[in-house]
N, C-alpha and C positions, 0 to 999 in steps of 0.2 A: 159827519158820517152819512153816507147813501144809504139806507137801510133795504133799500128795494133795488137796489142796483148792484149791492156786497149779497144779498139772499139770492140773485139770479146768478151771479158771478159764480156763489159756494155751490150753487145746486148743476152749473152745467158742468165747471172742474171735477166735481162727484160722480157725475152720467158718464162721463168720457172714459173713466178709470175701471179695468177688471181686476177680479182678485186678485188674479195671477199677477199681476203688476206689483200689487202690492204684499205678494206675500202669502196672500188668504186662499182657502181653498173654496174651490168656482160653485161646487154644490149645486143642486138641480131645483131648487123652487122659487129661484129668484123672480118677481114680478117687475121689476124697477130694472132698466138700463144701468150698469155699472155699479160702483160700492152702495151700501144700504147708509142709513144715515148713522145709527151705531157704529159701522164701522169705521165710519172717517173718525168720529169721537173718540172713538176707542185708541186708532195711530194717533192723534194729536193728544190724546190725556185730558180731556174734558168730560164734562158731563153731555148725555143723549140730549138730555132736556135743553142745555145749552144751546148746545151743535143746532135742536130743533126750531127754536125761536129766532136763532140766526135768518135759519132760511128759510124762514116765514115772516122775515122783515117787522121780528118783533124784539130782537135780543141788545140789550144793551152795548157801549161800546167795546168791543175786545179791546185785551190789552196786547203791548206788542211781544210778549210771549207768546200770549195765545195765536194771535196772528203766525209769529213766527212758526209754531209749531202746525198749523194748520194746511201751513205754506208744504213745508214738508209732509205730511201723510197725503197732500194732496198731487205731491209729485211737479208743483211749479215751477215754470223756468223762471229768468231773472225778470223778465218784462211781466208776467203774469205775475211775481210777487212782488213788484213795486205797484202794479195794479190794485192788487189785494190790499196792500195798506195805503193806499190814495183813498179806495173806496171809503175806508174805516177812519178816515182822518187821521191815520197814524206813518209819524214819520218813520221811514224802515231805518233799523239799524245798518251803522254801515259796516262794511265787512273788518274780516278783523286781521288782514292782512291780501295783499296783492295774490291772486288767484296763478297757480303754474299749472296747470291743466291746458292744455289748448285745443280748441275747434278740431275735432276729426275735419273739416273740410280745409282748413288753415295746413294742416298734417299733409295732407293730399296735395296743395297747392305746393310746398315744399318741393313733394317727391317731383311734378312736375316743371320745377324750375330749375333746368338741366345748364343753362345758362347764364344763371342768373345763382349767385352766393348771397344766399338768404340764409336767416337766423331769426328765432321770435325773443323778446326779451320781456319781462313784466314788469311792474313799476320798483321794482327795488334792482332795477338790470339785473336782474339773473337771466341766463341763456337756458330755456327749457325749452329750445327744439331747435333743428336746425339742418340742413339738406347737404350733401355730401362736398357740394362744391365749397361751403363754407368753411368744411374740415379741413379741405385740400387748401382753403385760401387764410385760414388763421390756423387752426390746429383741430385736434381730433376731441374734442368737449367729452365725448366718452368717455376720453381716458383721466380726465380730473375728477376729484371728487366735488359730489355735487353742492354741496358749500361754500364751494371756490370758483364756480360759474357763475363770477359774476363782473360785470365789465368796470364796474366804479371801482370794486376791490382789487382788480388787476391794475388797473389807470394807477393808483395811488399807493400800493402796496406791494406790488409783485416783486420778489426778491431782485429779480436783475433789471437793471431798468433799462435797460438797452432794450430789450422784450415787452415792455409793458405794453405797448401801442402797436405790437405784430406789424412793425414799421411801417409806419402811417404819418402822415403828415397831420397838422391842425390838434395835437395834442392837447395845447394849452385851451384850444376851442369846446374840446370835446369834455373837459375836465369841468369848464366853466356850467356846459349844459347843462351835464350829467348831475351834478352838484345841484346845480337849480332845480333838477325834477325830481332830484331824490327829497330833496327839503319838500318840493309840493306832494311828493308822494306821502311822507312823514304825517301833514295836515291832515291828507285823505283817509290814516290808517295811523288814528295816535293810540293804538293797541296792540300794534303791530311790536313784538318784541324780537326780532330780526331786527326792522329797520332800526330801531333804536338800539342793541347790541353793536349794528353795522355801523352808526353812525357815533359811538363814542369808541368806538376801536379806533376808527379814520383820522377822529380826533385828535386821539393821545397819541396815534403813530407817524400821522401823516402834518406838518406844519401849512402845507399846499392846502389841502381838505379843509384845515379850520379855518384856516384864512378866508377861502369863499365860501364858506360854513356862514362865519358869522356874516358876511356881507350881506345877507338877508334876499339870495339874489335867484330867481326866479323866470326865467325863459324856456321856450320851447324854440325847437326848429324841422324843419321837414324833409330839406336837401341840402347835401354836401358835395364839396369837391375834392375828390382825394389822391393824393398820392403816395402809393405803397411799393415800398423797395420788401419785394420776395424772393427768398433764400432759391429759387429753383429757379421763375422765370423772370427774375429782375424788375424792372421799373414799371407799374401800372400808374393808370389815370383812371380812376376811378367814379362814377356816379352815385354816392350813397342818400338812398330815400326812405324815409322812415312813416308805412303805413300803419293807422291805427286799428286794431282787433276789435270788435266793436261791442259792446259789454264784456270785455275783459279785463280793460284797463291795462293790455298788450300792445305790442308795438311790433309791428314787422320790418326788419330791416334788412333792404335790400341793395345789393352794389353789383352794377353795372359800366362795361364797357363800351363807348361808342362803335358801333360795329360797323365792322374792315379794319379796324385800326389793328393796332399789334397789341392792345391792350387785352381787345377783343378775342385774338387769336390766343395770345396767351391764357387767358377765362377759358379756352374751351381745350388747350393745351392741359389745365389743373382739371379738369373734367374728367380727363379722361385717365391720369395719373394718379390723381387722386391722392393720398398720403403716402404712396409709394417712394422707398428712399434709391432716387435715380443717380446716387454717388457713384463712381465708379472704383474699386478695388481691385488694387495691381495685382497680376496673377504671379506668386513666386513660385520659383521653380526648386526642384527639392536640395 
C-alpha cells in the first residue's frame, strides 16, 4: 500500500467533484474546491475519521469494500478504479458479468459507417449495438427480443438451420471460435449467471456445443473471409474484422467489400434499401 500516493490520489478525485454531480446541494460557504471530506464518507458508508487519515497518509489498509465503494461516491472511471486498488495493494474484483453498455463514441462511429455493416458484440456475443447496414445485411436485431441476440445462441440453436449462419460460409469456423471465447469469457466472469445458464442450455440442447465444449479449446481470431449468399442482392465476398472496444471487453465487428467490385456495390445497394421488402406483387384485376 502507497500511503502517500492513495491520500494524493483520494484527495484530488475529491477537488475535481461538485455537489451537483453527486447529488448534494452546492450551498455557499464552501472553503475547499469540490466535495468536503464528510461528504465523500458519508456516499461511501465509512467513518469521517476513516475517510480522514486516508488522506492524510495515515489510515490503515482499506478493504476491497471499502475501496469498492469509495470507487463509487467518487465517480471513477475503469482506469481510475483499477488505479485506486493498485495504490491500496488490493486486487479489484472482477466484474460480475460482460458489460452491454457501449462507448457513446463507439455509438457515433456506428452512425457514421454508411458503408461499412458493423455490429458491437460483448464477451458472451450478444449483439448490443449496431448501424443500419447490418440490419439490412443480417436482419433487423430490433425486432428480437433482447435474450436472443446473441450470435452463439443463434449458431447452435436457432430453430431453422438453414437461417442460422444469415448464409455465410465458414460456419463450422465460426462455431469453433465462438465456443473458445465463450469458455475464456466463462474464466473472466465465473459469476456470471447468463454465461453459465447459456452454457448448460447449449449443452443439453446442442450435441455440436458440447462437443467443443469439452475440447477444452480456446482461440481468438481478427480477420475473415466470407461469403454470403443474400436473399435480395445474392452472392457477396466479404472482409470480416473484428476490432476490440478497449475496457469493455467488446468487440466490433466489421464486414466489408473490396471496393468497385459488385460486392461493393451491392453494400451500398443494402444501404440504401435497407430492410425494405423489394418483392414484387402481382396486381390482380377485379
Amino acid at each position: 500500500m502507497d500511503r502517500t500516493e492513495l491520500a494524493d490520489f483520494l484527495r484530488s478525485m475529491r477537488e475535481r467533484l461538485q455537489p451537483q454531480h453527486v447529488g448534494l446541494p452546492a450551498g455557499t460557504s464552501r472553503r475547499t474546491p469540490g466535495l468536503r471530506r464528510e461528504e465523500v464518507a458519508r456516499l461511501a458508508h465509512i467513518s469521517v475519521e476513516y475517510y480522514a487519515r486516508l488522506e492524510q497518509a495515515r489510515g490503515s489498509s482499506p478493504s476491497r469494500r471499502v475501496l469498492s465503494e469509495l470507487a463509487r461516491a467518487l465517480r471513477l472511471g475503469t482506469d481510475e478504479r483499477v488505479h485506486l486498488f493498485a495504490l491500496a495493494g488490493v486486487a479489484p474484483e472482477p466484474p460480475a458479468g460482460p458489460r452491454s453498455d457501449v462507448p457513446e463514441t463507439v455509438l457515433n462511429l456506428l452512425e457514421h459507417m454508411t458503408e461499412i455493416a458493423a455490429l458491437v458484440v460483448n464477451a458472451r456475443y450478444d449483439v448490443i449495438a449496431w448501424n443500419p447496414l447490418a440490419t439490412a445485411l443480417f436482419e433487423d436485431f430490433s425486432a428480437v427480443p433482447p435474450a436472443r441476440r446473441n450470435l452463439i445462441h443463434r449458431h447452435f440453436l436457432h430453430p431453422d438451420p438453414a437461417g442460422r449462419h444469415y448464409g455465410m460460409t465458414g460456419a463450422e469456423e465460426f462455431g469453433r471460435l465462438a465456443v473458445g471465447q465463450l469458455r475464456a469469457a466463462a474464466g473472466r466472469y465465473p459469476d456470471d449467471p447468463r454465461i453459465a445458464t447459456m452454457v448448460a442450455t447449449l449443452r443439453e440442447h446442442s450435441a455440436e456445443f458440447a462437443e467443443l465444449w469439452d475440447h477444452h479449446h480456446v482461440e481468438s481470431g481478427a480477420h475473415h473471409r466470407k461469403t454470403m449468399h443474400h436473399p435480395l442482392v445474392g452472392t457477396l465476398q466479404l472482409n470480416c474484422d473484428t476490432l476490440a472496444v478497449p475496457q469493455r471487453d467488446q468487440f466490433l465487428v466489421c464486414l466489408t467489400a473490396e471496393r468497385g467490385s459488385s460486392s461493393h456495390d451491392a453494400l451500398r445497394l443494402l444501404s440504401v434499401v435497407g430492410t425494405q421488402d423489394m418483392s414484387v406483387t402481382e396486381e390482380r384485376g377485379p
